[in-house]
N, C-alpha and C positions, 0 to 999 in steps of 0.2 A: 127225164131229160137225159138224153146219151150222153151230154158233153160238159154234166155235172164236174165242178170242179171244188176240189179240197185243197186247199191253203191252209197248211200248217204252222203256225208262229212258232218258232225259237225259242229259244233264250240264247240271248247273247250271253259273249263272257265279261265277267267284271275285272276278267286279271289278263297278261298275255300269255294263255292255252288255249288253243283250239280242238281240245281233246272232247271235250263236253258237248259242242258243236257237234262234232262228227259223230257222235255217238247218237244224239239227236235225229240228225239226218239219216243215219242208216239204218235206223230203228220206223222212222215213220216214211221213208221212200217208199215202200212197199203200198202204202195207201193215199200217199200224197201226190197232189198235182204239180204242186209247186210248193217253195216256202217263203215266208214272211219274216224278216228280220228287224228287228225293232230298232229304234236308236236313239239313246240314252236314255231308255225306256223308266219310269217315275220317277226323273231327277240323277238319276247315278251313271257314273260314266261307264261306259260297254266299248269291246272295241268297234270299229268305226263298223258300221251298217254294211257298209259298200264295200269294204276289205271282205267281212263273212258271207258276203252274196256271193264273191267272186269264189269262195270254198266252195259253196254249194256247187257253183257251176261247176267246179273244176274235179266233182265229187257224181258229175254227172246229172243232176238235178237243175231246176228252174228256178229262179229267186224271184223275189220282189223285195227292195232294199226300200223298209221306210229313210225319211229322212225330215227331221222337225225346223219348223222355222225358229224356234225358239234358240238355238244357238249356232246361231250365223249370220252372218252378214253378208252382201252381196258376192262380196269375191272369194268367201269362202265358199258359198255356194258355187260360184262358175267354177272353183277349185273342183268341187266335189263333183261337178256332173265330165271335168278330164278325166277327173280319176275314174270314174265309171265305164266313159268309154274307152279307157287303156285297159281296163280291165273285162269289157265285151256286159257289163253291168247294163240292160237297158231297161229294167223295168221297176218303177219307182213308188211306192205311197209317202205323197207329200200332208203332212200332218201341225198341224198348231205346237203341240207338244205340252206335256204335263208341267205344271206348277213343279221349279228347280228346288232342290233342297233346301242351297242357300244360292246367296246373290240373286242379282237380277236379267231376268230377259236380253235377248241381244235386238229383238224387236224390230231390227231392221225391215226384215224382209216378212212376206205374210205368204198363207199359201197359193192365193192370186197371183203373185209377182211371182213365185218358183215355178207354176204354171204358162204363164208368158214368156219366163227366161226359159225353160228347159224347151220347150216350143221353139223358141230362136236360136239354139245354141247349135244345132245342126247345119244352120247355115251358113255358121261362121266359117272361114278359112281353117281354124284350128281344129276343128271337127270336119273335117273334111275325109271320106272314105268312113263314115260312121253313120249307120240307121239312126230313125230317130225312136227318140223316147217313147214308153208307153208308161201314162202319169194316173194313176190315180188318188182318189183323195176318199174323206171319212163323210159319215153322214149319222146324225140323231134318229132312233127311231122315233122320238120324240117331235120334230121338229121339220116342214118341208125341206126339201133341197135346194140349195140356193141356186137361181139360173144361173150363175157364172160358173159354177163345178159341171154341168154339162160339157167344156169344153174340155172336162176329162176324157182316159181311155176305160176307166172302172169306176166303181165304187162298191165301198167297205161299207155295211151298215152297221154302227157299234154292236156290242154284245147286249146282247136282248134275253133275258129267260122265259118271254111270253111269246108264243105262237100267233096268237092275235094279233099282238101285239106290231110284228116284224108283219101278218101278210095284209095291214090295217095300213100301214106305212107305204106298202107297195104297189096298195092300189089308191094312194093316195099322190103317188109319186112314179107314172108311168112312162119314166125316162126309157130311151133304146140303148142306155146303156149297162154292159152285165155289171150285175148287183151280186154281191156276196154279202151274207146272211151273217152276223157275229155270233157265233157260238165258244162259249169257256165253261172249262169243266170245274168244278165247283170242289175244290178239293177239301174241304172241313170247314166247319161253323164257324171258324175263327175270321178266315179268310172271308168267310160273307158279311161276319161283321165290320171285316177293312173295307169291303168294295162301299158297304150300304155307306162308310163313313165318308169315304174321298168320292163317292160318285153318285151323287144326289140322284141321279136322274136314271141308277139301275135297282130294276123291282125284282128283285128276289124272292122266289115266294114260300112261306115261312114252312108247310110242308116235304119242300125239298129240306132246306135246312136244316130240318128235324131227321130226315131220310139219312142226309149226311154223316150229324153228327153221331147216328147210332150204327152209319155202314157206308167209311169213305169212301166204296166202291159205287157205291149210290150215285157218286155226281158223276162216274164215268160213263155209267148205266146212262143218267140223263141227257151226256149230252151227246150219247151216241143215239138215244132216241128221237132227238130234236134236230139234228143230220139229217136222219130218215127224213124227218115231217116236214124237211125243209125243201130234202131232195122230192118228195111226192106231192108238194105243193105245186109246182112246176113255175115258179113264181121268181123264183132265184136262178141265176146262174151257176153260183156255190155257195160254200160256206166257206169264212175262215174262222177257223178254227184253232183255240188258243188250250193246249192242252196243260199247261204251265207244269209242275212234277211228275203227270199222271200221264206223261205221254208213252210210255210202255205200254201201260195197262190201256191206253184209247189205241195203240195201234195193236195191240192183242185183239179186240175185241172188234174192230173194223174188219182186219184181217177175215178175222172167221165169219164177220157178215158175208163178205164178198167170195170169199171159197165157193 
């Protein structure tokens, strides 16, 4: 597919620097399409999603600012989609959001209803002289796509280790809209014993883990070869791609694919 795209997930910051960011960004621009910015990504506060999208842009780059229903409420959200457009922010993945550390959900709003508002927000008077949003939302490889998320502009399919697994979903789910492939690099045994623990429903497969934990370079290995299988499947639109510490060494080695 010529018009394969790579979506590179961040890390946001947990303090007020934006040093880390930028470093990020201009280490994987070279082989990214675009980036992915999480927001309050497993419970911990980051600064705002939609503030570091607006970096990116203004760093030359393409964002897509996640943003969770899990804390907000209706007018914080309207809040959040001015600040987007004051900021030229239009491209959004609206998500549920992880289990908070502590306290509880704000539960208000679901990602149906951030779907509908952001949909309608453009035609308000306040957004007036402002394109409209382009929304997308997450999907289970595990699990059909619900009809209502069609009224998306994308979809994410979670992080998958299985090739089957992702092109078994895809012909099970023959939406016309582009679909991106989850891929994350697997940085030490450790780390796959947290995923197996918080994420029931991701299969790890115990030969990689083995690979890893004798050669951390292994999972960079892996998931730059599952890119390939995703890209030559032609089945995907993209991948996004969640490089988490090892994103040097995945845009080292992207790099020298595409040379």
């Amino acid at each position: 597919m010529t018009d394969f795209r790579l979506i590179c997930e961040i890390e946001p910051p947990t303090r007020p620097d934006l040093r880390h960011v930028r470093h990020q960004i201009g280490v994987l621009t070279p082989v990214a399409e675009s980036f992915l910015i999480p927001d309050n990504h497993i419970g911990r506060a980051t600064v705002s999603s939609i503030a570091v999208a607006h970096e990116v842009e203004a760093m030359g780059g393409r964002s897509v600012a996640c943003v969770n229903s899990r804390d907000r409420n209706l007018l914080g959200f309207r809040r959040d989609l001015l600040t987007a457009a004051a900021y030229g922010v239009d491209q959004f993945l609206f998500v549920h959001g992880d289990k908070p550390t502590a306290g509880d959900r704000t539960s208000e709003l679901t990602v149906r209803a951030m779907i509908d508002e952001a949909r309608a927000a453009t035609d308000r008077p306040e957004f007036a002289g402002t394109g409209p949003f382009r929304v997308g939302v997450t999907a289970s490889p595990h699990r059909p796509l619900p009809r209502w998320k069609s009224a998306a502009d994308f979809v994410f399919v979670q992080v998958s280790y299985s090739m089957e697994a992702l092109l078994r979903w895809r012909e099970a789910n023959p939406v016309a809209l582009p679909v991106h492939a989850g891929v994350m690099v697997l940085a030490s045994a450790r780390m796959a014993e947290r995923l197996r623990a918080t994420i029931p429903d991701i299969e790890i497969p115990d030969a990689l883990v083995e690979r890893v934990r004798a050669d951390p370079e292994a999972g960079v290995d892996a998931a730059c070869a599952q890119i390939e299988a995703v890209r030559r499947s032609g089945a995907f639109a993209g991948v996004h791609l969640i490089p988490v510490s090892r994103y040097r060494q995945v845009a080292a080695r992207l790099e020298r694919s595409i040379a």
